[in-house]
N, C-alpha and C positions, 0 to 999 in steps of 0.2 A: 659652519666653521668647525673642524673635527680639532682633535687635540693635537695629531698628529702634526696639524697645520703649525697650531701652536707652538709648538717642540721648536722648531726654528725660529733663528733669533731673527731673520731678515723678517720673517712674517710675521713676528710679532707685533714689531714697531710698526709694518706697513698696518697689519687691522689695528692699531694704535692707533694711528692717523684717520683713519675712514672713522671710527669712533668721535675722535675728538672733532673731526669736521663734524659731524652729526652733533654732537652735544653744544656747537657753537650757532648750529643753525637752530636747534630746539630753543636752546636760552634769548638769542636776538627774536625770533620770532613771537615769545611769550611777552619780550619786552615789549614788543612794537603791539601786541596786539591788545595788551593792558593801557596802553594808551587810547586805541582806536575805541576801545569797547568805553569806558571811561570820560574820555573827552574827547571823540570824535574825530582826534586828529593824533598825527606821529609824534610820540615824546620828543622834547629836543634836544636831549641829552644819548638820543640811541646811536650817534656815531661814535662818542665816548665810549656808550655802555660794549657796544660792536669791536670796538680797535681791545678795550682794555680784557674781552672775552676770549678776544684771538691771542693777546698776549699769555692770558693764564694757560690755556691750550697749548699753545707753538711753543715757548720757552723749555716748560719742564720736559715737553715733547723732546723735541733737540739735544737736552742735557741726557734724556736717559738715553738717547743713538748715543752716543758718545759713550757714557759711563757706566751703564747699567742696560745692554744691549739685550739681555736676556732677562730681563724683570717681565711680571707680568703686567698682562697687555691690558687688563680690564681696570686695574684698580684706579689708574689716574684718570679714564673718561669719565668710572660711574662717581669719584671725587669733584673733580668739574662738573658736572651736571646734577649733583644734589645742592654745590654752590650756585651755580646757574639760576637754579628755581629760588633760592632760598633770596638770592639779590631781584626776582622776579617781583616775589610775592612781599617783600619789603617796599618794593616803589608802588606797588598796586596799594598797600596800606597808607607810605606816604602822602601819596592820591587824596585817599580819603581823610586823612586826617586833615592836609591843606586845607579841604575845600567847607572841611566843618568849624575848623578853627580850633583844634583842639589846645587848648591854652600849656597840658602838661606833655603834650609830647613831640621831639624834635623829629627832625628827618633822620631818618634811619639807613636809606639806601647808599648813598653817597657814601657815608663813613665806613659802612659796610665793604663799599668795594674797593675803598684805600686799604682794609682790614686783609681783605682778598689778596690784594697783591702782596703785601707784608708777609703773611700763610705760605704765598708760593714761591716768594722769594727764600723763605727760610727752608723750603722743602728742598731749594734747586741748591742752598748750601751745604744740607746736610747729605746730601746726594756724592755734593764736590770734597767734602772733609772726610766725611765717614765712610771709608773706601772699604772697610770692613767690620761691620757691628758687632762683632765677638770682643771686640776691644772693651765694649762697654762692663763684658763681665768681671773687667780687674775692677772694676769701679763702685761694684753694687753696694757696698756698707756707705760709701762717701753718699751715695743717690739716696738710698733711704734715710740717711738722717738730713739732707735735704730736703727732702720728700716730708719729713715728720714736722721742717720747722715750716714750711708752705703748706702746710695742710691746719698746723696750730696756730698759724698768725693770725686770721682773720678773729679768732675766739678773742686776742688780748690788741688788737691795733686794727679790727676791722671795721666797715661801717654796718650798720643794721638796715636792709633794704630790705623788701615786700615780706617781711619776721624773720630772714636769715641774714645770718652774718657769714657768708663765704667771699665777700669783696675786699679788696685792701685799693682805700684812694690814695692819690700819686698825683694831687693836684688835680689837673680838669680830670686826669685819666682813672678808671679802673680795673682793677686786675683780680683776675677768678684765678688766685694758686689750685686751686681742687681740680683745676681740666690740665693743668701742667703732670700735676700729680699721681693721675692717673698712667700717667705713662713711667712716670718716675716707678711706680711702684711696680711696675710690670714688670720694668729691668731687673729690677732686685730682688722679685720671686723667680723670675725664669734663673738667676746666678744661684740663687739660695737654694731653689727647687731641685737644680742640676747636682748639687754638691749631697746633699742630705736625703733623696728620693729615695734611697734602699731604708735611711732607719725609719723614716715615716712609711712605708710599705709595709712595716711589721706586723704579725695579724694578734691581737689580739681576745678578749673573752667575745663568745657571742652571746649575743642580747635578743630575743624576740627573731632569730633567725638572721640577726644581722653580723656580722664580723668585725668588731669595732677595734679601733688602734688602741696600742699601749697607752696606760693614764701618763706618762713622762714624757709622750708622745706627744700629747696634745696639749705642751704650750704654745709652741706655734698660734695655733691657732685661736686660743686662748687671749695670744698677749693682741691680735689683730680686732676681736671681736671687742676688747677693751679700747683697744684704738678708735673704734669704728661709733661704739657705744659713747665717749668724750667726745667725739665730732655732732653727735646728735643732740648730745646735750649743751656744751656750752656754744657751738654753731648753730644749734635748732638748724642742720641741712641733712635732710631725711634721704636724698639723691645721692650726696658723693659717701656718705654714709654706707647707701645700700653696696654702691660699685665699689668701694674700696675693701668691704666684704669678700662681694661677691667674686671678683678678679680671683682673689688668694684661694677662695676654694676651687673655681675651675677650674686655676693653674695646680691646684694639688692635685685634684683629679686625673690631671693628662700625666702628673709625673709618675703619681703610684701605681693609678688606675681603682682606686676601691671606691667601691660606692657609700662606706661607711665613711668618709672622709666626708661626703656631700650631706647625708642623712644630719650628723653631727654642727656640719654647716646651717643647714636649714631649720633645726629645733634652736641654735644657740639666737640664727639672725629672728625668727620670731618671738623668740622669749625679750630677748633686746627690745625689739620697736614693740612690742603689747605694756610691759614694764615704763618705758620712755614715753609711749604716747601717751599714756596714762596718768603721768607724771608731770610732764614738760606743757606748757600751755597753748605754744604757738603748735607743736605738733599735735596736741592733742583736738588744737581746735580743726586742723585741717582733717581729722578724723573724723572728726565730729560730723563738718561739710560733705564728706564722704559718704559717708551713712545715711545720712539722710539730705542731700542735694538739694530736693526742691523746699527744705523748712531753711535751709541758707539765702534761698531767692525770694522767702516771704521776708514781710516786715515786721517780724516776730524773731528773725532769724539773723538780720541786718542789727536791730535793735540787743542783740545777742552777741554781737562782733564776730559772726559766721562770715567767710567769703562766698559771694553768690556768683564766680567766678567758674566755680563747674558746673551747677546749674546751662549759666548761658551758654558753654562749649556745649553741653548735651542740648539743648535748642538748634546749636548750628550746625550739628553733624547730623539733626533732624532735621532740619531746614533742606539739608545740600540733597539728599535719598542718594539714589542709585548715581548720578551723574551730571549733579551739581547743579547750582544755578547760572554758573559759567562765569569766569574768570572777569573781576571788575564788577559784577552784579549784584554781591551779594553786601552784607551788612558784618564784617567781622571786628567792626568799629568800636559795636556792641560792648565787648569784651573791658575796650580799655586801651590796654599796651600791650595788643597779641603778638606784635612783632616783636616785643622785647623781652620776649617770654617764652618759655614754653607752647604758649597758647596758639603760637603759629599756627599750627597742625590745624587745628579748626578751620583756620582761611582755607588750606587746602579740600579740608572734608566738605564744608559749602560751598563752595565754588567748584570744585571739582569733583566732588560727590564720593561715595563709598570709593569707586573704580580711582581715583586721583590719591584715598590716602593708600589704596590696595598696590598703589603702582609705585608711590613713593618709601614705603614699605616694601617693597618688594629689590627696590634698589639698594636699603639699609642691607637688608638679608645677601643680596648679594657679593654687598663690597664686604662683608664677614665673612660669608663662604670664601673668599678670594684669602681673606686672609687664613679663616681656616686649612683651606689647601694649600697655601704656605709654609706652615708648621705640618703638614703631614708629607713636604717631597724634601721638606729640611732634613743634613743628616744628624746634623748634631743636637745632641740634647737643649739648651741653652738656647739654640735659634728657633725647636719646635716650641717649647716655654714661651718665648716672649713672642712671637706670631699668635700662638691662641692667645696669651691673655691680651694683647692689642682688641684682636677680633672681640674677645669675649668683654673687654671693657665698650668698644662699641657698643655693642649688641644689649646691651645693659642700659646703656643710657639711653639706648632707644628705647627699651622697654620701659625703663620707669616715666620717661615723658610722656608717650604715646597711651603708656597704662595709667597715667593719670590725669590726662586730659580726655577720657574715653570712661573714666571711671571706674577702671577695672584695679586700682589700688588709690589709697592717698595721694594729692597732690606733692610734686616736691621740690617746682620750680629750676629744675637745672635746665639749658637753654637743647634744644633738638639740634643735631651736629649738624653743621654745614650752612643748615637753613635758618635758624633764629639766632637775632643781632647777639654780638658778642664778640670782641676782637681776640679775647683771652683762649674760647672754646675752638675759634674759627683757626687760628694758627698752632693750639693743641693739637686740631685736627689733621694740619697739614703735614706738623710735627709725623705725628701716626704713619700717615700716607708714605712719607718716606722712608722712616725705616721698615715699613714692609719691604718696598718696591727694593732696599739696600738688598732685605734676608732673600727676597726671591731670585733677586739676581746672583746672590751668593749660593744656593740650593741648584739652580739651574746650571752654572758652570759647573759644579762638582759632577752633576747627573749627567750633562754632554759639554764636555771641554771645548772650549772655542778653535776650528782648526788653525 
């Protein structure tokens, strides 16, 4: 496939097509064969799981021939096909939990895939309404103080689940504001970013060789890290904390381009979380476990109120080596509530082995690239802003879940996109998917006019 190919809008949609067949036969065939390996026989829910896979596929398919003929061609197969796996490896757990009787935990797939269609239905609306997302930049003060009251409510009207408080109940239902938010606040740095990039570009004193901004300069960033710093402490949520950070410095990055903007980013967010873990109890304990994982998995460590929660992921991702113990085989029951967690990734890592998380990773990295190259064939300031910080709030939350289910930072409990149950993250994300697919479509006409 050369780019050239790409370039046209006929051939986009056609290798669209060939994708999304493919990603519908990858997701049926994982389903059927989690059954076969499991109980020996065909789930009897895969003509369902088959019709409602073709729907997520066909529908937003058809909608962007029509509306969005020149979007890119990748971002909605490899969005389908990380849901795909993610509703896989959810029924592969329901499985196991049926069959052991687990008293605390429900079925997970099923609501999953009601969550699914909801996700692609809002994505094939906001496809039909938002005929041009530059609209959203008269809006960005209304969205952030949006944004400010959905990011503070869980602190004074939320529930307290596994030590944080980023949920608000609504009856049977739950709602994660923090995965809405993310995107809220994207809006509103790519508007803010666009307008004020020349006085935050200002060079001021050097320091140790570095070039650091004006001190009048750096409220901005100042008043965010205080932002980010209140979410961690009275949310104790260490995840939307890091990303709601981190967004605003990448997006200040692409607007100035100085690297003392990021330097000042990264000494403020360590000073923050070293201070707060220190301080705060649920985060400091998850530090704690962090440090020293296997004194969380003694009874020394239990008897200490350590979670021994990454311990057993660092057993399964030992367990799985190079190429897993094979899908349906292995033990990620272990854990608890990996499906309603973070903790997914594990399933993957044992059963599918290094190669399964290197592959499902590999797909995160891509559908970012997709948006990154978004933001750099955009013309306008405003659409390249809010293309990275989309991509680069992805790419965040992949890293802090993957990084701390792997042990490579503190645990922070925010859900792995696409893939771990979550109705609030899973239509966030669809949210996402389509206002890329809008800016690409919008970059691509400007760049070859439709004849």
């Amino acid at each position: 496939m050369t780019f050239a190919a790409l370039a046209q809008a006929p051939n986009r949609r056609r290798t669209e097509a060939r994708l999304l067949a493919l990603v519908v036969a990858i997701a049926v065939f994982g389903y059927a064969y989690t059954g076969l390996s499991m109980t020996g026989r065909l789930p009897g829910g895969l003509p369902g799981f088959a019709i409602s896979m073709l729907f997520v596929a066909l529908v937003p398919h058809l909608v962007l021939r029509r509306f969005a003929r020149r979007a890119d061609p990748l971002i909605l197969p490899l969005a389908t096909l990380l849901t795909g796996i993610g509703l896989v490896l959810l029924h592969r757990l329901d499985v196991t939990y049926a069959q052991t009787r687990h008293p605390k935990i429900a079925e997970a797939a099923s609501g999953q895939l009601v969550w699914t269609v909801i996700g692609v239905a809002v994505c094939i609306a906001i496809l039909l309404v938002l005929r041009d997302h530059r609209i959203l930049q008269r809006y960005i003060y209304l969205t952030m103080a949006v944004a400010l009251v959905l990011l503070m409510a869980p602190a004074f009207f939320g529930a307290d689940m596994y030590g944080a408080k980023r949920w608000i109940l609504l009856g049977p239902l739950s709602l994660q504001p923090g995965e809405f938010v993310k995107i809220m606040i994207s809006v509103f740095f790519a508007g803010y970013l666009t307008v004020n990039r020349d006085a935050l570009a200002l060079a001021g004193r050097r320091v140790m060789g570095i070039q650091l901004p004006p001190g009048r300069q750096l409220g901005p960033i100042f008043t965010i890290w205080a932002i980010s710093l209140l979410v961690l402490i009275f949310e104790r949520d260490l995840g939307t904390s890091l990303i709601f950070f981190g967004v605003f410095v990448i997006m200040l990055y692409m607007a100035t381009g100085r690297t003392s903007w990021v330097v000042c980013g990264l000494l403020m967010a360590i000073a923050g979380a070293a201070v707060v873990g220190s301080l705060e109890p649920h985060v400091h304990g998850r530090v704690t476990a962090w440090l020293d994982p296997m004194r969380a998995f003694t009874k020394q460590g239990m008897h200490e109120g350590m979670s021994n929660q990454l311990a057993q992921a660092l057993f399964s991702f030992g367990s799985g080596g190079i190429s897993g113990t094979g899908l349906g085989q292995g033990h990620p029951e272990l854990i608890g509530f990996a499906g309603n967690s973070d903790f997914i990734l594990t399933t993957v890592g044992e059963e599918l082995g290094l190669a399964g998380v290197m592959a499902v990773l590999m797909l995160y990295v891509l559908l970012a690239q997709r948006g990154l190259r978004v933001g750099l064939t955009a013309r306008d300031p405003f659409s390249k802003l809010l293309a990275v910080g989309l991509a680069g709030a992805l790419l965040l939350q992949v890293f802090v879940v993957s990084g701390g289910v792997t042990g490579l930072i503190p645990l922070t409990g925010k859900a792995l996109p696409f893939l771990a149950k979550g109705g609030s993250s899973l239509v966030a994300n669809w949210v996402m998917v389509a206002v890329l697919l809008r800016i690409s479509d919008h970059a691509q006409k400007r760049r070859e006019p439709v004849r």
